[in-house]
C-alpha positions in Angstrom: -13.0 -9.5 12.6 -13.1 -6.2 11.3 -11.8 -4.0 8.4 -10.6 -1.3 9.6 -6.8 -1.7 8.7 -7.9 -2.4 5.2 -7.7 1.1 4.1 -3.7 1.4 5.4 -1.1 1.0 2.8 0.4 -1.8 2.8 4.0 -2.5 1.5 4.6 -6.2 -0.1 7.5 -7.8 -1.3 7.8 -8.8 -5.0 6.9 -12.7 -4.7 3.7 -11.5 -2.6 2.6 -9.5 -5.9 3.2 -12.5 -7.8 1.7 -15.0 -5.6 -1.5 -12.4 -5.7 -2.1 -12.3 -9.0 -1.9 -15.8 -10.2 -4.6 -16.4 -7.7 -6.6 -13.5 -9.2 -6.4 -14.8 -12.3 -7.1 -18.4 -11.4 -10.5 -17.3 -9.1 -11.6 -14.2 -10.1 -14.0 -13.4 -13.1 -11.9 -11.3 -15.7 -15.0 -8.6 -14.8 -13.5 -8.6 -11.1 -9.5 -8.8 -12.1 -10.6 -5.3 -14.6 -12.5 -3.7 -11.7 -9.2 -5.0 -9.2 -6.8 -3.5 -11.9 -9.4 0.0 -11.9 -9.1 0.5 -8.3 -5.3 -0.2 -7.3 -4.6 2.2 -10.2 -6.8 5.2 -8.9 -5.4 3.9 -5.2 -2.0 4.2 -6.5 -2.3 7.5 -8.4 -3.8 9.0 -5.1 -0.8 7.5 -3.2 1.6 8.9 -5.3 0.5 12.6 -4.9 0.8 12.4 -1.5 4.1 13.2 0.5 5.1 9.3 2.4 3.5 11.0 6.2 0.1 11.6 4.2 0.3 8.0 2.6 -0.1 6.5 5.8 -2.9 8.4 6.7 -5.4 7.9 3.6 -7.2 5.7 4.1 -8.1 4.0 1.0 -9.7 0.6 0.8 -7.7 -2.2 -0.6 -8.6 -3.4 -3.5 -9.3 -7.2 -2.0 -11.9 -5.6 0.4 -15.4 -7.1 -0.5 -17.9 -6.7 2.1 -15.9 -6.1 4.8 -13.6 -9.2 4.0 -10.5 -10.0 2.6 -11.2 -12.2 -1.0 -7.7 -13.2 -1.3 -7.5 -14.4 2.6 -5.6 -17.2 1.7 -2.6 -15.3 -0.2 -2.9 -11.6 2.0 0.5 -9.8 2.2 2.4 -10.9 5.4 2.2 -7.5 6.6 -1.3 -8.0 7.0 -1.1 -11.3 8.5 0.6 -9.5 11.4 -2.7 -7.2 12.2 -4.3 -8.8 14.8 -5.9 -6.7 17.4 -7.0 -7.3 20.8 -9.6 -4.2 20.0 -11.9 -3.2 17.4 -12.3 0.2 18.8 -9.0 1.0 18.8 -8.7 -0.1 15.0 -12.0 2.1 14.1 -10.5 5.1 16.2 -7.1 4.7 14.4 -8.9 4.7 11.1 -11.3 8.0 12.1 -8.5 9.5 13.4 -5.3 8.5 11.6 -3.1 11.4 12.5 -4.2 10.9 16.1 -0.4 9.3 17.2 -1.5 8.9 21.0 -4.3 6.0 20.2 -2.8 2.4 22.0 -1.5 0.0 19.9 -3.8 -3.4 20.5 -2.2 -5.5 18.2 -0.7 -8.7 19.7 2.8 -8.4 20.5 4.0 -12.0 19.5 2.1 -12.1 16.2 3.9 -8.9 15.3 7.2 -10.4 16.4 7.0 -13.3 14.3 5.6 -11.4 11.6 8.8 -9.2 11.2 10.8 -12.1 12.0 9.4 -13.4 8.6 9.6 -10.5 6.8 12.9 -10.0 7.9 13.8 -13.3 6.9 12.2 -13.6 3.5 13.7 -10.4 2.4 17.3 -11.8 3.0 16.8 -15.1 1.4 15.6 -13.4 -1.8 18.4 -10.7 -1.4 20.6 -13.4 -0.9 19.4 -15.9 -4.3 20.0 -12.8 -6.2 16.1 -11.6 -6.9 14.8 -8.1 -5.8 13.5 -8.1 -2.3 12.5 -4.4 -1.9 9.4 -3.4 -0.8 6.9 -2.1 -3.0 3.2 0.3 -2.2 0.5 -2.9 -2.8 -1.9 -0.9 -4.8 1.1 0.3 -7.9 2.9 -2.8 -7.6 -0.6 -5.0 -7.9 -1.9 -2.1 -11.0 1.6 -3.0 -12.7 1.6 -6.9 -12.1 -1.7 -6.8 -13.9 -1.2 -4.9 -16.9 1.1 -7.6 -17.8 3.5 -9.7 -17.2 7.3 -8.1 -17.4 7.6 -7.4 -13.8 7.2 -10.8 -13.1 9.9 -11.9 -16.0 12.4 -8.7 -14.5 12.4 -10.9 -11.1 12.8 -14.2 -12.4 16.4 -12.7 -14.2 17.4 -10.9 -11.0 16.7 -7.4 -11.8 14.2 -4.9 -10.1 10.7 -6.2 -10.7 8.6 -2.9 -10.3 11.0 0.2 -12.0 
């Protein structure tokens, strides 16, 4: 595959965060989690200077990008488990040209589908058991998870996670 959607923002739902950093912790060198924690910050604090139509054309590399592939494959956001493309090009010309609105969309109709589906679905089950189920940027709520661990406790007692 390629890499080239790993510099769009991505939005992730509480639990993801959480799920995310326990396996940080548990794999990664605390070298690696302080050089994670370094770079969703400055990602974040670039993000949040930027009006939400310039967010989505940044382009900054996520955090979890190590030589052109995903370290934390196994627990990825759903949102990118959905961005599966039928062409690289396409990808690479989206990323070169992200405020280019006429490039075709390759990515596989069904996997999208189902990936909404699940998104869709998650986010009413939590609503629904009474935790927070709104979406959050990856790079601040990943910088905040890190630093320590009251977003995680917020959640668990119902309340907003990431304030």
């Amino acid at each position: 595959g390629c890499a080239w959607c790993c510099h769009f923002k991505v939005e992730v739902r509480p639990e993801e965060v959480f799920q995310i950093v326990e396996h940080v912790r548990a794999k990664f060198s605390p070298a690696r989690q302080q050089a994670l924690y370094d770079t969703a910050s400055r990602n974040a604090v670039t993000l949040q200077a930027l009006s939400p139509t310039q967010q989505l054309s940044a382009n900054l590399a996520c955090p979890f990008l190590l030589d052109c592939q995903c370290s934390i494959h196994a627990v990825r956001p759903a949102r990118c488990r959905t961005l599966h493309a039928t062409d690289a090009a396409g990808c690479q010309q989206a990323f070169e040209e992200p405020q280019n609105l006429a490039i075709p969309n390759t990515l596989v109709p069904a996997l999208v589908l189902t990936g909404e589906a699940h998104l869709k679905g998650a986010r009413q089950a939590f609503a629904e058991a009474g935790y927070d189920d709104s979406p959050q940027e990856l790079n601040a709520a990943l910088a905040a998870a890190l630093a320590d661990g009251r977003p995680k406790r917020r959640f668990e007692k119902g309340k907003k996670a990431f304030v």
